[in-house]
PDB file of N, CA, C and O in Angstrom:
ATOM      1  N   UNK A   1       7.389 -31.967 -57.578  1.00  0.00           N
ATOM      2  CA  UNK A   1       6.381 -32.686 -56.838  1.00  0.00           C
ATOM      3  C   UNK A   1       6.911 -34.064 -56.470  1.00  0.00           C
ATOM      4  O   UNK A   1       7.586 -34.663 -57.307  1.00  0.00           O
ATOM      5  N   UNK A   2       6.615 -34.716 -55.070  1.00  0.00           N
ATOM      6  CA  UNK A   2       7.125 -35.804 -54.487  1.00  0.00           C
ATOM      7  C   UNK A   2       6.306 -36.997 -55.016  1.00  0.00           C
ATOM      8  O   UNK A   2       5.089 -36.824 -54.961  1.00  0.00           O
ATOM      9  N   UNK A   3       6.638 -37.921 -55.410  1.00  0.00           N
ATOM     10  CA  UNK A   3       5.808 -39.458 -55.859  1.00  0.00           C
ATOM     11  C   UNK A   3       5.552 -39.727 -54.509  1.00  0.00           C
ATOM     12  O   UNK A   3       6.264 -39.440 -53.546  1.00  0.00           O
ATOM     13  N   UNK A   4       4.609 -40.230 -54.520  1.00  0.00           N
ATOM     14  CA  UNK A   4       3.764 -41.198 -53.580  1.00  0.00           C
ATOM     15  C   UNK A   4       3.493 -42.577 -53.917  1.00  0.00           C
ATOM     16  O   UNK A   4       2.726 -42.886 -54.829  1.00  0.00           O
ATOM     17  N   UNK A   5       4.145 -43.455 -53.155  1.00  0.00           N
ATOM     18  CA  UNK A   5       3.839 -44.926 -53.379  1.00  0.00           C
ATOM     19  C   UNK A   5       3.198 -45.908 -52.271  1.00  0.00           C
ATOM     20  O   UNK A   5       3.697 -46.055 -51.155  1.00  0.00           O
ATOM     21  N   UNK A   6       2.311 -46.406 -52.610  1.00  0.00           N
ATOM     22  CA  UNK A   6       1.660 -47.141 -51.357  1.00  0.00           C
ATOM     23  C   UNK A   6       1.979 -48.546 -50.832  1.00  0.00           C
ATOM     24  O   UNK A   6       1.761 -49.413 -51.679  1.00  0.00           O
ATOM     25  N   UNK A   7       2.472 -49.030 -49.574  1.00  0.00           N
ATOM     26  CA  UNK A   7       2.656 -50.300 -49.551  1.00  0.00           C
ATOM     27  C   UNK A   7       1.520 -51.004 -50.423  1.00  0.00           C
ATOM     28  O   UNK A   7       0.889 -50.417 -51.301  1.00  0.00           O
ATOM     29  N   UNK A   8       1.304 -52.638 -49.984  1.00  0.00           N
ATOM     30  CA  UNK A   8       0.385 -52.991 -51.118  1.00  0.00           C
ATOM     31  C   UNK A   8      -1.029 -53.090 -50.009  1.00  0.00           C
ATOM     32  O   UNK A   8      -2.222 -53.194 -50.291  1.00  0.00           O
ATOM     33  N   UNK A   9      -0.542 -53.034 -49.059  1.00  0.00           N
ATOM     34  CA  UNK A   9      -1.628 -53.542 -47.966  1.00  0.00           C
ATOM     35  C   UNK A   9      -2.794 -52.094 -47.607  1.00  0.00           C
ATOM     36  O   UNK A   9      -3.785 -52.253 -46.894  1.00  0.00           O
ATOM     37  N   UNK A  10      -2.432 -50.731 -48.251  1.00  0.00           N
ATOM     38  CA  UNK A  10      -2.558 -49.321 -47.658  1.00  0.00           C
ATOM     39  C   UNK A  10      -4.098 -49.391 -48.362  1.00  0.00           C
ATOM     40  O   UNK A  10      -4.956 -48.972 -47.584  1.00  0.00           O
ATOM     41  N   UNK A  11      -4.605 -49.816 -49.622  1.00  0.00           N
ATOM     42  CA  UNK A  11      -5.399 -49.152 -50.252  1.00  0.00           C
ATOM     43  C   UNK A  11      -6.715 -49.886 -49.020  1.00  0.00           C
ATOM     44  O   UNK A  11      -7.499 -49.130 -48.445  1.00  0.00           O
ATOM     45  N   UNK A  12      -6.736 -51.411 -48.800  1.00  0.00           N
ATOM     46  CA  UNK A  12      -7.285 -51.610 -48.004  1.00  0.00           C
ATOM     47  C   UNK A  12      -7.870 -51.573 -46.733  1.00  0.00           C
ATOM     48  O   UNK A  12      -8.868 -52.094 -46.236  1.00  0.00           O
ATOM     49  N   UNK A  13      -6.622 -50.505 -46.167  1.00  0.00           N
ATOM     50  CA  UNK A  13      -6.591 -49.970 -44.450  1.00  0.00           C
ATOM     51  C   UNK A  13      -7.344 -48.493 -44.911  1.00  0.00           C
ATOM     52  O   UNK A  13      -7.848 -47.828 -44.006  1.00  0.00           O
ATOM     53  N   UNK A  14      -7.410 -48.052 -46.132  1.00  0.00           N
ATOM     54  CA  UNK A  14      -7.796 -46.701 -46.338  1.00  0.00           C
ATOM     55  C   UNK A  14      -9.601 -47.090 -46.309  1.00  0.00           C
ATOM     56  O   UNK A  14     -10.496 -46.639 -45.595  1.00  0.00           O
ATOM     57  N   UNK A  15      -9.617 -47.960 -47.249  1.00  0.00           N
ATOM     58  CA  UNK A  15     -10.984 -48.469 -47.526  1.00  0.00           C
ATOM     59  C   UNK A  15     -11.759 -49.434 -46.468  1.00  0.00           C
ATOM     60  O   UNK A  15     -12.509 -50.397 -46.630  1.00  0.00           O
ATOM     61  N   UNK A  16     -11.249 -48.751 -45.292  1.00  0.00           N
ATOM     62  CA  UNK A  16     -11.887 -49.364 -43.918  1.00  0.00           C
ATOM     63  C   UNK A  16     -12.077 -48.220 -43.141  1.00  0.00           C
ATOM     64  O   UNK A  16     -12.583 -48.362 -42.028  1.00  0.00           O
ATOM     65  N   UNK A  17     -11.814 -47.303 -43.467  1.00  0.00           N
ATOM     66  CA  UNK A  17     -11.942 -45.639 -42.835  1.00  0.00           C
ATOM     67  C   UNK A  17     -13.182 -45.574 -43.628  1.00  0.00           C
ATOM     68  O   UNK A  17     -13.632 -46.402 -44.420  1.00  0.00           O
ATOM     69  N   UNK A  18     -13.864 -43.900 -43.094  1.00  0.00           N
ATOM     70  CA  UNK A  18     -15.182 -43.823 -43.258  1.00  0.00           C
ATOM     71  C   UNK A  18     -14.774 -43.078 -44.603  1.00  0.00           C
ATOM     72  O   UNK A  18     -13.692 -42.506 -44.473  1.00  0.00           O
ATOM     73  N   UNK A  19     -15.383 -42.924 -45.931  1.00  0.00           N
ATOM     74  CA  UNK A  19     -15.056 -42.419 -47.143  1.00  0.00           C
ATOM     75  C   UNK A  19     -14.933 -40.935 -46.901  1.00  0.00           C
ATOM     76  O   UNK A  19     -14.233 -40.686 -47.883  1.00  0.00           O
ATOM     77  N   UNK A  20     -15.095 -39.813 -46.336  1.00  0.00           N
ATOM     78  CA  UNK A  20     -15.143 -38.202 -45.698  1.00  0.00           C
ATOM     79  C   UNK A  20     -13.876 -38.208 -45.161  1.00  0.00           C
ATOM     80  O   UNK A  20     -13.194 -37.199 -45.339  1.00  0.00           O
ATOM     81  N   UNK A  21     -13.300 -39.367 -44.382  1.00  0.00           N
ATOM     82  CA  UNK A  21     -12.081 -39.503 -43.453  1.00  0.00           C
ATOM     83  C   UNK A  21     -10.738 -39.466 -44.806  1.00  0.00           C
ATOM     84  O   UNK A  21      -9.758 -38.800 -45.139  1.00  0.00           O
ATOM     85  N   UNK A  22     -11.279 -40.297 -45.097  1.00  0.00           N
ATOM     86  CA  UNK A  22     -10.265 -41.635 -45.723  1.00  0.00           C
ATOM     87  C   UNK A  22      -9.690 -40.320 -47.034  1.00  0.00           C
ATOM     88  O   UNK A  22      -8.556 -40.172 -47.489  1.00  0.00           O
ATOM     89  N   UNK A  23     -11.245 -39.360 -47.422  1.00  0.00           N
ATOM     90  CA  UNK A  23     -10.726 -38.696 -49.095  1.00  0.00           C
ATOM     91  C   UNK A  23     -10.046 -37.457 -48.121  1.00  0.00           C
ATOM     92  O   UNK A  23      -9.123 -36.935 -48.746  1.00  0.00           O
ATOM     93  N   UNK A  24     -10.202 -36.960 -47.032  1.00  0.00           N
ATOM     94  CA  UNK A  24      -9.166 -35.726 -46.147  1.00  0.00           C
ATOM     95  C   UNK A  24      -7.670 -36.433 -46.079  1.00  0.00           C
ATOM     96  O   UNK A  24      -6.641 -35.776 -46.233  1.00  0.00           O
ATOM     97  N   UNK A  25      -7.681 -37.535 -45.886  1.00  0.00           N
ATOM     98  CA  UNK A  25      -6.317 -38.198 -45.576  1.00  0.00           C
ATOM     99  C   UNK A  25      -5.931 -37.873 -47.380  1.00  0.00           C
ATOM    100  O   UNK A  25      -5.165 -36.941 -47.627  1.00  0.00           O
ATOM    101  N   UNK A  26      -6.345 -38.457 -48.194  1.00  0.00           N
ATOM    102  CA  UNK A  26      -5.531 -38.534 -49.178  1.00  0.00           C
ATOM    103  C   UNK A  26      -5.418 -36.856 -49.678  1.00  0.00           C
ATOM    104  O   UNK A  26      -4.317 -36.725 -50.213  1.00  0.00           O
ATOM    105  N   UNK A  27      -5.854 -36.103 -49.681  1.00  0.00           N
ATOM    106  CA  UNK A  27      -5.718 -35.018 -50.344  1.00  0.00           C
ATOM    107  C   UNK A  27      -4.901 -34.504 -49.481  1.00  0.00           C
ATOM    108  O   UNK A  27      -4.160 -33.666 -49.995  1.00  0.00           O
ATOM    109  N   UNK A  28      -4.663 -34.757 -47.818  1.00  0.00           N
ATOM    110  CA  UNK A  28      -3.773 -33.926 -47.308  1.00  0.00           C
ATOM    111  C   UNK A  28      -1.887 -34.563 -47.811  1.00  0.00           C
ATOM    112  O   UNK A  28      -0.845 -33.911 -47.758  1.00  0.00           O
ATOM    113  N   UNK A  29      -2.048 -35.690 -48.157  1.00  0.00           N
ATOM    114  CA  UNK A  29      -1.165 -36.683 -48.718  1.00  0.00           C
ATOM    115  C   UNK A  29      -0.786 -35.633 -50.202  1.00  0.00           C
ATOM    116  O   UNK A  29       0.208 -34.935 -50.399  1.00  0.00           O
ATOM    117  N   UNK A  30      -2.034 -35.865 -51.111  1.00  0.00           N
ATOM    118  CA  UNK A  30      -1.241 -34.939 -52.020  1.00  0.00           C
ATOM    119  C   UNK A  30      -1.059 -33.558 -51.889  1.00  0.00           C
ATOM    120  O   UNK A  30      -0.543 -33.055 -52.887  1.00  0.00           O
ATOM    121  N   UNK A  31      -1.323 -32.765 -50.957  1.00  0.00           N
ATOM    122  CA  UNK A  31      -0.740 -31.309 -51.050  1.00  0.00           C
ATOM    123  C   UNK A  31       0.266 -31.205 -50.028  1.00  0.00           C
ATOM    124  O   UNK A  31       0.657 -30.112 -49.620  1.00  0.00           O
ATOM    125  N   UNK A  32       0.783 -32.527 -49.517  1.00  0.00           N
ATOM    126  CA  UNK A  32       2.208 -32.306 -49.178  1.00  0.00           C
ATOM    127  C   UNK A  32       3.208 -32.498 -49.982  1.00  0.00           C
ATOM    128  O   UNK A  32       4.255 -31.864 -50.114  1.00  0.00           O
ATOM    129  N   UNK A  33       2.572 -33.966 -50.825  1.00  0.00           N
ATOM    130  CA  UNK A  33       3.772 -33.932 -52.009  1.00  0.00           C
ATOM    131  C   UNK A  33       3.725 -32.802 -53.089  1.00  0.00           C
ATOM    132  O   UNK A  33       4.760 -32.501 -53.682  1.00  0.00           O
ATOM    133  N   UNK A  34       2.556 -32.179 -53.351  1.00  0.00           N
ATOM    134  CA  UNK A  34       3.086 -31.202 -54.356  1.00  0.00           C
ATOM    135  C   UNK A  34       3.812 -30.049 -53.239  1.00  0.00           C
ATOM    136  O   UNK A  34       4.839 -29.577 -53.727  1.00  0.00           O
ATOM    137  N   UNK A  35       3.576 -29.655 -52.231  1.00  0.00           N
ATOM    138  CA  UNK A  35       3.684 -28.320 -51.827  1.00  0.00           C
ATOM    139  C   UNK A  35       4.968 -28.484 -50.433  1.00  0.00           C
ATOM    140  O   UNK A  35       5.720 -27.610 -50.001  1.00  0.00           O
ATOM    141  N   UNK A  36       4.847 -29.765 -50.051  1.00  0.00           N
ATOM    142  CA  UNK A  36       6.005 -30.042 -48.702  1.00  0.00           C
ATOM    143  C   UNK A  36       5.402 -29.271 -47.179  1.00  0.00           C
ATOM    144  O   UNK A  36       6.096 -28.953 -46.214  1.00  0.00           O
ATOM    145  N   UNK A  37       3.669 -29.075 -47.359  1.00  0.00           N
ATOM    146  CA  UNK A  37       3.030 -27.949 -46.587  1.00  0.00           C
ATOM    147  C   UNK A  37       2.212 -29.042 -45.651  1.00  0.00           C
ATOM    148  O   UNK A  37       1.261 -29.535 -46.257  1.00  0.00           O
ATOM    149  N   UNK A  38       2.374 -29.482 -44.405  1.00  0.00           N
ATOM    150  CA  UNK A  38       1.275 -30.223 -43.733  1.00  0.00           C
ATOM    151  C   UNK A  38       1.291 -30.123 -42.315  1.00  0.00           C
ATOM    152  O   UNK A  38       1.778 -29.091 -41.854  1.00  0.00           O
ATOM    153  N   UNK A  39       0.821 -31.057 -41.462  1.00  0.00           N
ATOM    154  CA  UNK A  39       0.933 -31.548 -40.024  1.00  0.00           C
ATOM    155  C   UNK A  39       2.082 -32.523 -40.042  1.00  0.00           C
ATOM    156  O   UNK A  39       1.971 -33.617 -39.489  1.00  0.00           O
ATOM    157  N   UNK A  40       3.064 -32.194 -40.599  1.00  0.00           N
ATOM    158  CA  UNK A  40       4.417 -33.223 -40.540  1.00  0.00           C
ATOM    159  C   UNK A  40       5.080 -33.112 -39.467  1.00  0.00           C
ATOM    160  O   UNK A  40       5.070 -32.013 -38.912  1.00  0.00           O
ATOM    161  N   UNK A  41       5.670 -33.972 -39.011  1.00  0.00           N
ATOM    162  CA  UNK A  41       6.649 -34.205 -37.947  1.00  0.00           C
ATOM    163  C   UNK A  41       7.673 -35.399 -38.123  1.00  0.00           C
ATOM    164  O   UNK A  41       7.365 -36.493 -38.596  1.00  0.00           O
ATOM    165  N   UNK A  42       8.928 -35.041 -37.679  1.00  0.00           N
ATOM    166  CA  UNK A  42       9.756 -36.687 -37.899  1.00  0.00           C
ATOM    167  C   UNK A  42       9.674 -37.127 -36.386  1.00  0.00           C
ATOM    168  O   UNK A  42       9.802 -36.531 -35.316  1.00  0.00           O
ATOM    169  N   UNK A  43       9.425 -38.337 -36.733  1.00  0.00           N
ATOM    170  CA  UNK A  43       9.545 -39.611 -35.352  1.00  0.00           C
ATOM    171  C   UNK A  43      10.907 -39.882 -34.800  1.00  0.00           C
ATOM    172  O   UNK A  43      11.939 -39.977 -35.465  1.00  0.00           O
ATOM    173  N   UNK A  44      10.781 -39.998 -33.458  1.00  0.00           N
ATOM    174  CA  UNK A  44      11.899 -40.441 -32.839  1.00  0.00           C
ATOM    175  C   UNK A  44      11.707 -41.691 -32.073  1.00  0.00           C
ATOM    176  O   UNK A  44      10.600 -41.892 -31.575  1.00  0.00           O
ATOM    177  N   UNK A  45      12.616 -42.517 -31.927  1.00  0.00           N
ATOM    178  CA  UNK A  45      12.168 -44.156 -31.170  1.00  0.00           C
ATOM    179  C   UNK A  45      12.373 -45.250 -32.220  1.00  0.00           C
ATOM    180  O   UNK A  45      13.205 -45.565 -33.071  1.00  0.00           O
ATOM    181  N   UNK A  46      11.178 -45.679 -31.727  1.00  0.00           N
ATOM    182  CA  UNK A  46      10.760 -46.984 -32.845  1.00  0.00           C
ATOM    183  C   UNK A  46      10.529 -47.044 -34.142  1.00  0.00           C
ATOM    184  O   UNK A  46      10.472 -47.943 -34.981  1.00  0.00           O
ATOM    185  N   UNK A  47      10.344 -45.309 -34.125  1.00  0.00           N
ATOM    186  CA  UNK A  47      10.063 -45.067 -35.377  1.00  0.00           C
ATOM    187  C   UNK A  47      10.697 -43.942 -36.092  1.00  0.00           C
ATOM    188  O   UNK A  47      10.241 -43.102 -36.867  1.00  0.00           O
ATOM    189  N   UNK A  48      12.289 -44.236 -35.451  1.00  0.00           N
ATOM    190  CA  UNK A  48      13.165 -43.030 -36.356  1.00  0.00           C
ATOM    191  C   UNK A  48      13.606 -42.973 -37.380  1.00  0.00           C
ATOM    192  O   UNK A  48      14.600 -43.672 -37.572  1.00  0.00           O
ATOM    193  N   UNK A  49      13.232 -42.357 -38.206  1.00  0.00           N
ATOM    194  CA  UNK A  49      13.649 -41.713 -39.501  1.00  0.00           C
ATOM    195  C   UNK A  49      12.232 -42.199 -40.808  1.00  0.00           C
ATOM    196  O   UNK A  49      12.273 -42.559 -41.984  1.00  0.00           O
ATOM    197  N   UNK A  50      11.003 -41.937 -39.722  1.00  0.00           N
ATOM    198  CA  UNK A  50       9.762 -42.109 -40.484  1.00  0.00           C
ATOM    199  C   UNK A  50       9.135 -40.458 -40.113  1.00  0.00           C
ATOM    200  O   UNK A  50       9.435 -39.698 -39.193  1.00  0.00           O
ATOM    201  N   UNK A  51       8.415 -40.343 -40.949  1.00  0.00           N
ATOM    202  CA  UNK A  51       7.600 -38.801 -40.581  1.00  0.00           C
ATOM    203  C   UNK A  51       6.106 -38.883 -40.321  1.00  0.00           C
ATOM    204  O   UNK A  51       5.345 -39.336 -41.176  1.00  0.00           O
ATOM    205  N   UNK A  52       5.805 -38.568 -39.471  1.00  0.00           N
ATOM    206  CA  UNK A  52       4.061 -38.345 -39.315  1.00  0.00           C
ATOM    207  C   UNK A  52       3.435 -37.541 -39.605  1.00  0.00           C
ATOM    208  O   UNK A  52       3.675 -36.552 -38.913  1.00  0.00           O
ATOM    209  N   UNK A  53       2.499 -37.343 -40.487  1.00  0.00           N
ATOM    210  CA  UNK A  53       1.226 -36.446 -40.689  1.00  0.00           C
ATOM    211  C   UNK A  53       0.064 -36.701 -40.215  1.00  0.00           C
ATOM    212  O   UNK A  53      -0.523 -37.783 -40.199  1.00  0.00           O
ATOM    213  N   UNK A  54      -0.335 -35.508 -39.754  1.00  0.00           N
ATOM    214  CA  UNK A  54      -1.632 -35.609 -39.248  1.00  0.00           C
ATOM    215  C   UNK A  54      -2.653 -35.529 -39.500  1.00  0.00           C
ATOM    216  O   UNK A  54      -2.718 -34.450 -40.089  1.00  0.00           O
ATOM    217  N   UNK A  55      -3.865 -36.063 -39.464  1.00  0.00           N
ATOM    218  CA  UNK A  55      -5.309 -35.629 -40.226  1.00  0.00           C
ATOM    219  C   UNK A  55      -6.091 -35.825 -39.520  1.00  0.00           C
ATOM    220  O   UNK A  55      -6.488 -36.979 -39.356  1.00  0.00           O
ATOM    221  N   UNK A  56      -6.783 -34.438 -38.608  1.00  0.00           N
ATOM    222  CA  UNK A  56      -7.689 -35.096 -37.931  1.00  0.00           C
ATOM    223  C   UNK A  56      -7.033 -35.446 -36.484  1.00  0.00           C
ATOM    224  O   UNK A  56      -6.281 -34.808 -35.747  1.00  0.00           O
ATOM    225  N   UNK A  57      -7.829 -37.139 -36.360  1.00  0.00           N
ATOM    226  CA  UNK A  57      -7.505 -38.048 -35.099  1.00  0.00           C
ATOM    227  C   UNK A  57      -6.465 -38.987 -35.868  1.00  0.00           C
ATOM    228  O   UNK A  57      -5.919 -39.946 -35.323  1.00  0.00           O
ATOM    229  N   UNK A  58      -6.230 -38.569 -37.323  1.00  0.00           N
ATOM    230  CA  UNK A  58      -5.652 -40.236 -37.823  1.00  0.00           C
ATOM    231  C   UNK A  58      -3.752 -39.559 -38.152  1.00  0.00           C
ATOM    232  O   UNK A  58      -3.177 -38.552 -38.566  1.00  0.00           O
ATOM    233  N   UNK A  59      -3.518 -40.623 -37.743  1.00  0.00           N
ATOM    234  CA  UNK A  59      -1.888 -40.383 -38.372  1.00  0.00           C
ATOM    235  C   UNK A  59      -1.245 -41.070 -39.549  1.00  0.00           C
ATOM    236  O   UNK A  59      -1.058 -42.251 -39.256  1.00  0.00           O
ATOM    237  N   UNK A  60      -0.994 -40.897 -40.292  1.00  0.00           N
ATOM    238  CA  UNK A  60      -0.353 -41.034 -41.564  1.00  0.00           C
ATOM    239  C   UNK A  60       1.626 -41.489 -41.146  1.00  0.00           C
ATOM    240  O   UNK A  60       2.535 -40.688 -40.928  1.00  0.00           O
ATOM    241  N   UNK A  61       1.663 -42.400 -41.162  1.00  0.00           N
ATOM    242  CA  UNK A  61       3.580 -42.891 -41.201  1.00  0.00           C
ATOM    243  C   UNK A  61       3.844 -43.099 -42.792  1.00  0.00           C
ATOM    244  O   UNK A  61       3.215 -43.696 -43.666  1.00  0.00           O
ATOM    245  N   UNK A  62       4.983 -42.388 -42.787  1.00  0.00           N
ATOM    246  CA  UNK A  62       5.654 -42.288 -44.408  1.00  0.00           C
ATOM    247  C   UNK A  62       7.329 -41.881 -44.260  1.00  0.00           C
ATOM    248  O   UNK A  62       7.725 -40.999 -43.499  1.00  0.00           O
ATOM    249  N   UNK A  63       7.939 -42.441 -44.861  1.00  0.00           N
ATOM    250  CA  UNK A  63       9.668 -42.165 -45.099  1.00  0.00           C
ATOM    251  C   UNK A  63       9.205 -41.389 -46.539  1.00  0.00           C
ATOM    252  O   UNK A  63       8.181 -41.450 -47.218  1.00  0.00           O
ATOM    253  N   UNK A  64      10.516 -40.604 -46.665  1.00  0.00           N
ATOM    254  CA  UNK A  64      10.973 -39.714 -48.196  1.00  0.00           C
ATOM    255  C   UNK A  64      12.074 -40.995 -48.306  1.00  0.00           C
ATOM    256  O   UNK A  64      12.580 -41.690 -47.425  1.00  0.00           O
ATOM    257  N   UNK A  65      12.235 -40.998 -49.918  1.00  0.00           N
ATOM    258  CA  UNK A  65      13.651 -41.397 -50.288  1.00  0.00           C
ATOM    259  C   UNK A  65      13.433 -40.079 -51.479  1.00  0.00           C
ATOM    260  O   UNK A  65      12.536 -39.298 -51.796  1.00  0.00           O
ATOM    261  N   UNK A  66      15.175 -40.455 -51.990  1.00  0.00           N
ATOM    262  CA  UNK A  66      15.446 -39.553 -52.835  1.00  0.00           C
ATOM    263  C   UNK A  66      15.134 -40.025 -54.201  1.00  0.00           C
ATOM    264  O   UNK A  66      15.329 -39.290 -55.169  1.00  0.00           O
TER     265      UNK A  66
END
């Protein structure tokens, strides 16, 4: 299973989403890290070598390290 770490600024951008939104985002968060199973995509541009998940209308930006 993948760790998940949050910048420090995230818990607050979460807790400005509507609470129905905000608890789909996180659970789709953890059944990618346990399972590697989602709306993932890697970014190209400005934002290469970040991955997007999707939830919904909302997008999720996240890098893996090892």
């Amino acid at each position: 299973m993948k760790k998940i770490r949050f910048q420090p600024d995230v818990p607050a951008e979460v807790r400005a989403i509507a609470q129905p939104i905000a608890l789909g985002i996180l659970k789709a968060l953890h059944r990618y890290a346990e399972t590697g199973h989602g709306r993932v995509k890697p970014l190209a541009g400005e934002f290469e070598g970040l991955l997007r998940l999707r939830v919904g209308g909302y997008r999720v930006l996240f890098d893996e390290t090892g």
